[in-house]
Biopython code that builds the backbone (N, CA, C, O; Angstrom):
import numpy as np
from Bio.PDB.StructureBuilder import StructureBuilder

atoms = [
    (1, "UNK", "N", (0.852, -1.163, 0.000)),
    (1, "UNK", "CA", (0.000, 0.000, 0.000)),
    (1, "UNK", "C", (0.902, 1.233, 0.000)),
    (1, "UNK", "O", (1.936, 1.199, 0.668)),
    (2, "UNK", "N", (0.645, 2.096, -0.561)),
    (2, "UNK", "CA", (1.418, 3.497, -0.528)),
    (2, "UNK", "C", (1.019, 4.442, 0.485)),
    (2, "UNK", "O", (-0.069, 4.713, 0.993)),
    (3, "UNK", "N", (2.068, 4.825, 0.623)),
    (3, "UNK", "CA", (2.021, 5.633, 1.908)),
    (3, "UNK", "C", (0.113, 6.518, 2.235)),
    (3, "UNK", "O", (-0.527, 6.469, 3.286)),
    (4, "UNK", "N", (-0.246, 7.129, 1.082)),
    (4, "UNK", "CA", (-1.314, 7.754, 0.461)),
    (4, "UNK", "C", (-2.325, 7.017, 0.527)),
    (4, "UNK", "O", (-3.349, 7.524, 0.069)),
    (5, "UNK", "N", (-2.458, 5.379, 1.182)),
    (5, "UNK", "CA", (-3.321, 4.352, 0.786)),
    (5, "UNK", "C", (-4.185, 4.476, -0.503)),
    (5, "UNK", "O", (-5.116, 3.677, -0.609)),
    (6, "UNK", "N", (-3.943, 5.572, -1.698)),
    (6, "UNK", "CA", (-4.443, 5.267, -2.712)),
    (6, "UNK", "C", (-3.915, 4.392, -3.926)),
    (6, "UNK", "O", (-4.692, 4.515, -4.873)),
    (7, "UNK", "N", (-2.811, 3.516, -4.224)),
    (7, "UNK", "CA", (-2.536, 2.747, -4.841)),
    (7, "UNK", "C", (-1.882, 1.277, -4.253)),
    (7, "UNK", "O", (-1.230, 1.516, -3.236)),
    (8, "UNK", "N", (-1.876, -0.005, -4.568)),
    (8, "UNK", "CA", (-1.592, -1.199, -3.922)),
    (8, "UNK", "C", (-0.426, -1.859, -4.988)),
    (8, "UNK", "O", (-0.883, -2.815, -5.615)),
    (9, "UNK", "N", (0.113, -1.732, -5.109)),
    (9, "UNK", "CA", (1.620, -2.842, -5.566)),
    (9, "UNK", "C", (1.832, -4.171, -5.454)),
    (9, "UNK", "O", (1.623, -4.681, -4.353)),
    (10, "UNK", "N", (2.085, -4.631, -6.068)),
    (10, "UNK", "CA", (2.005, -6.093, -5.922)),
    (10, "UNK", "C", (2.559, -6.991, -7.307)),
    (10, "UNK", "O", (2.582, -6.760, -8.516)),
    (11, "UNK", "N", (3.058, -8.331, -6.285)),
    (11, "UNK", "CA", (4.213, -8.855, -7.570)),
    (11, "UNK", "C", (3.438, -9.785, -7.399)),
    (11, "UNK", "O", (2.714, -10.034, -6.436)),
    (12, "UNK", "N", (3.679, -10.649, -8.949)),
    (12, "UNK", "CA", (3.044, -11.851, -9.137)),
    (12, "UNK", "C", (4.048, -13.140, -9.433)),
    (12, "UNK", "O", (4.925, -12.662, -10.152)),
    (13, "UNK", "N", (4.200, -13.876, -9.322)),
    (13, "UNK", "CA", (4.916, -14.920, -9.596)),
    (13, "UNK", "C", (4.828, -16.128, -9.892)),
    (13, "UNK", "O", (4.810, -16.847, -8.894)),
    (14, "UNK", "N", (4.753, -16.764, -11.049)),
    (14, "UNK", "CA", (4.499, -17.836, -11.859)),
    (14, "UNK", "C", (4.953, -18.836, -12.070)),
    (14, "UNK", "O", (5.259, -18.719, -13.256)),
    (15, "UNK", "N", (5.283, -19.934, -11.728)),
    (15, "UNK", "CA", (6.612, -21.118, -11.821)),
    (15, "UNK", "C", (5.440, -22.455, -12.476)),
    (15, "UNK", "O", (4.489, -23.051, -11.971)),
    (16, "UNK", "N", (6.146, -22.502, -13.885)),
    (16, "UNK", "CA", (5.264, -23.790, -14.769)),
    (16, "UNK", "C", (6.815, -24.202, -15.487)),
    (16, "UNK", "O", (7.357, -23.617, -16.425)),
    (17, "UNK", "N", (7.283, -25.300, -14.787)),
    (17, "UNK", "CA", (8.186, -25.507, -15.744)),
    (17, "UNK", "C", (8.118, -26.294, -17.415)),
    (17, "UNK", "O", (8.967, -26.698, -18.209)),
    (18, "UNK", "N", (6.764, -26.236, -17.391)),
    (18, "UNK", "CA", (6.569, -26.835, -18.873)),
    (18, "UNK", "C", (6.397, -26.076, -19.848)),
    (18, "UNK", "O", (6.441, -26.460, -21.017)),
    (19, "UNK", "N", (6.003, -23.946, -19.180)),
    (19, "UNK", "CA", (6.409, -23.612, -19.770)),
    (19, "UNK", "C", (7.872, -22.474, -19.786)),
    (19, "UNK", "O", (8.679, -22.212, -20.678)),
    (20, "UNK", "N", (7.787, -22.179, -18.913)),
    (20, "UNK", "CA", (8.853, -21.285, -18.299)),
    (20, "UNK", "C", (10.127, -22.166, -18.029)),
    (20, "UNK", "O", (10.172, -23.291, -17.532)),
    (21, "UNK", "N", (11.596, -21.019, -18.681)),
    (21, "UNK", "CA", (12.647, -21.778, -18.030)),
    (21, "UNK", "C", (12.987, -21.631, -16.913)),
    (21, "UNK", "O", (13.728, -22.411, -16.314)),
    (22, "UNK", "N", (12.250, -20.080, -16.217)),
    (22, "UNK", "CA", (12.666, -19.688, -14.684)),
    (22, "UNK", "C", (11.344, -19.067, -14.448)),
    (22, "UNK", "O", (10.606, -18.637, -15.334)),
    (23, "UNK", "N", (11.075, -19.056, -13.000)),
    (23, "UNK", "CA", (9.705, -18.391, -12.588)),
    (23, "UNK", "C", (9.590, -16.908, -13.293)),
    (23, "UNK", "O", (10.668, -16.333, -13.439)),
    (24, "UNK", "N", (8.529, -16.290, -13.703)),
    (24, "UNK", "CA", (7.923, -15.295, -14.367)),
    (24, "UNK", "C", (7.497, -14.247, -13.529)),
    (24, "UNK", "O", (6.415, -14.503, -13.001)),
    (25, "UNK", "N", (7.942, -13.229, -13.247)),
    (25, "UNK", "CA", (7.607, -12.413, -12.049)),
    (25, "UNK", "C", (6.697, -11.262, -12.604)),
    (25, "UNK", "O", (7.389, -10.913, -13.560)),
    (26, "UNK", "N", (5.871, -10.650, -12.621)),
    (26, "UNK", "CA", (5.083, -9.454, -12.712)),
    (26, "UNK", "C", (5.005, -8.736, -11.939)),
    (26, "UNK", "O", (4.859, -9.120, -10.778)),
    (27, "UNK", "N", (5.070, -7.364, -12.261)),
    (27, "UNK", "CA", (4.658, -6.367, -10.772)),
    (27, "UNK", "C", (3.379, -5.365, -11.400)),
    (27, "UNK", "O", (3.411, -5.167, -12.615)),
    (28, "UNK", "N", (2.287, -4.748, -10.621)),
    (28, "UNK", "CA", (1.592, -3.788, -11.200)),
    (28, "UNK", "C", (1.027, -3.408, -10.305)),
    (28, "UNK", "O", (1.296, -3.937, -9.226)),
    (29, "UNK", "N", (0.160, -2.500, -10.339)),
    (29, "UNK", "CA", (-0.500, -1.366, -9.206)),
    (29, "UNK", "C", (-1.991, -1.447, -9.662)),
    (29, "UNK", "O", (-2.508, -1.478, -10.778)),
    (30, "UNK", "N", (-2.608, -1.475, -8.102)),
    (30, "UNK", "CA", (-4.323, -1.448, -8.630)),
    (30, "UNK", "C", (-4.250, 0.340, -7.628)),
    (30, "UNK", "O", (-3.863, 0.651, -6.501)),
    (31, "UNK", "N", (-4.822, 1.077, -8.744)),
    (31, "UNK", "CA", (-5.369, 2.209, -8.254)),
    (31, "UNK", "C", (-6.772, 2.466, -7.865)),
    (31, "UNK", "O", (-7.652, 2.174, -8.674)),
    (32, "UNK", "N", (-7.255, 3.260, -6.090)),
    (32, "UNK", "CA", (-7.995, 3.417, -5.507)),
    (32, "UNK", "C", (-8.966, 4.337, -6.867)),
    (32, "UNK", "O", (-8.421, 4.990, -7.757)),
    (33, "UNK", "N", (-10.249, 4.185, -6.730)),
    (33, "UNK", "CA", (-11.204, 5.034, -7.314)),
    (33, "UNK", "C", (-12.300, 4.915, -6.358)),
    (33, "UNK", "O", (-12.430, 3.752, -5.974)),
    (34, "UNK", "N", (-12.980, 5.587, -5.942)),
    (34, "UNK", "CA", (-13.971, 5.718, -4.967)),
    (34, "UNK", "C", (-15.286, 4.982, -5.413)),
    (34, "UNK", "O", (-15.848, 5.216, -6.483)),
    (35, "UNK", "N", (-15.563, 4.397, -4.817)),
    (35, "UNK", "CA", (-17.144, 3.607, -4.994)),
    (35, "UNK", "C", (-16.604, 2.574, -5.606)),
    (35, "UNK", "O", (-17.402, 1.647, -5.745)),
    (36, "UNK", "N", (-15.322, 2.343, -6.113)),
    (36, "UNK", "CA", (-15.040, 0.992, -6.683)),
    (36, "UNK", "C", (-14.515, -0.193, -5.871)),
    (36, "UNK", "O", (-13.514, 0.179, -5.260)),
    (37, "UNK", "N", (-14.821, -1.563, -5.609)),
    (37, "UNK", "CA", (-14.036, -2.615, -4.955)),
    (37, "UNK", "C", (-13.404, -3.363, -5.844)),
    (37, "UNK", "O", (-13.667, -3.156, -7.028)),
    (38, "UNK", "N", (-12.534, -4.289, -5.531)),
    (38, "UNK", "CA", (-11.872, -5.446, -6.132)),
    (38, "UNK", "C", (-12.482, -6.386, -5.974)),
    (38, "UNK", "O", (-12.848, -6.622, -4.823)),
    (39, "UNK", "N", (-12.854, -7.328, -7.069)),
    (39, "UNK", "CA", (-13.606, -8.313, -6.340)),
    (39, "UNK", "C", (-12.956, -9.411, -6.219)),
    (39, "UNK", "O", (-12.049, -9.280, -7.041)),
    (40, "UNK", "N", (-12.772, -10.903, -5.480)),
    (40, "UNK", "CA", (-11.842, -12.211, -5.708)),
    (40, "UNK", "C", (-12.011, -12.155, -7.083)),
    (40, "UNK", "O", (-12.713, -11.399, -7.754)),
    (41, "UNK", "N", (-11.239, -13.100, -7.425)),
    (41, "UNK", "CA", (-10.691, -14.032, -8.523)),
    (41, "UNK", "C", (-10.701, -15.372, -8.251)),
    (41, "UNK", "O", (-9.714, -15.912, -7.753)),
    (42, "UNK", "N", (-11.311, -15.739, -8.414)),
    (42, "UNK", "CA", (-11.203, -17.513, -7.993)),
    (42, "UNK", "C", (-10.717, -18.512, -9.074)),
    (42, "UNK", "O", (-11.319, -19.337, -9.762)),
    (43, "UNK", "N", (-8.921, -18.010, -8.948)),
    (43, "UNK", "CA", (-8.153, -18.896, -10.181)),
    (43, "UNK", "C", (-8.343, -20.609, -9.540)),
    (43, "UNK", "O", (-8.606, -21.008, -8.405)),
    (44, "UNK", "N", (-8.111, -21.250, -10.662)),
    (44, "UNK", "CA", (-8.444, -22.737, -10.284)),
    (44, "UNK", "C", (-7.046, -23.187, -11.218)),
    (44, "UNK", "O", (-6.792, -22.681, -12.311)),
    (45, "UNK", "N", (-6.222, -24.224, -10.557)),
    (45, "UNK", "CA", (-5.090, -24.919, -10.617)),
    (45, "UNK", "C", (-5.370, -25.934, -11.719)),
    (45, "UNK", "O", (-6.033, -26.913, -11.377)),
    (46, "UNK", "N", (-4.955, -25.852, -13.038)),
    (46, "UNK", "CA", (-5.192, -26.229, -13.758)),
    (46, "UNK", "C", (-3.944, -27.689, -13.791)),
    (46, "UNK", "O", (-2.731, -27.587, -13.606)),
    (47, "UNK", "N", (-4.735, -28.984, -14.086)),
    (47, "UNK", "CA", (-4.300, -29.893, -14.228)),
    (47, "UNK", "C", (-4.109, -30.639, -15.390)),
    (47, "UNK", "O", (-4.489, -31.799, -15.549)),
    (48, "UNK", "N", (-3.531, -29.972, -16.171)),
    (48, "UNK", "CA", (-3.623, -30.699, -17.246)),
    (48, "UNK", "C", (-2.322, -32.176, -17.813)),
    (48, "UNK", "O", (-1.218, -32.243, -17.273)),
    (49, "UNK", "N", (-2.671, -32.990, -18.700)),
    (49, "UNK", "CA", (-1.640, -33.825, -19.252)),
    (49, "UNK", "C", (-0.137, -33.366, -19.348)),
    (49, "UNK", "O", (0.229, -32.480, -20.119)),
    (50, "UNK", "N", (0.652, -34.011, -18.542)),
    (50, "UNK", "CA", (2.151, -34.274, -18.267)),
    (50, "UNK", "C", (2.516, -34.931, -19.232)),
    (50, "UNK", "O", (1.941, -35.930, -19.664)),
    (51, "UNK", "N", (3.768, -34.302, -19.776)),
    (51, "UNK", "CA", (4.432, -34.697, -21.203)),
    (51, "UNK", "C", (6.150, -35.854, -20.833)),
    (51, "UNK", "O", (6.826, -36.272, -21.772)),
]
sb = StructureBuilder()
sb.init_structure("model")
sb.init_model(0)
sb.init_chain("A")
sb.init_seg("    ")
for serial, (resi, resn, name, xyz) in enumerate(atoms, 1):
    if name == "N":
        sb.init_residue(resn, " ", resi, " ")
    sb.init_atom(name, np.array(xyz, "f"), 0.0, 1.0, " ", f" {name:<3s}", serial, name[0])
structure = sb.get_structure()
């Protein structure tokens, strides 16, 4: 959170070694707007066929 509590930072990090040769890091900022929320995300762990 920024000092200002109007913007949130945050890294993401990805490790698939089937497709990545090294974990995949992202960073980005969700900016405050008033009357707006974030809502979940309900990612689901995808299982797919092993090569």
């Amino acid at each position: 959170m920024s000092e200002d509590e109007t913007r949130l930072d945050y890294e993401l990090t990805s490790t698939d070694p089937a497709v990545f040769l090294s974990p995949s890091v992202r960073t980005a900022s969700w900016v405050w707007m008033p009357g707006v929320e974030i809502e979940p995300f309900e990612c689901m762990l995808w299982e797919g066929a092993e090569d």
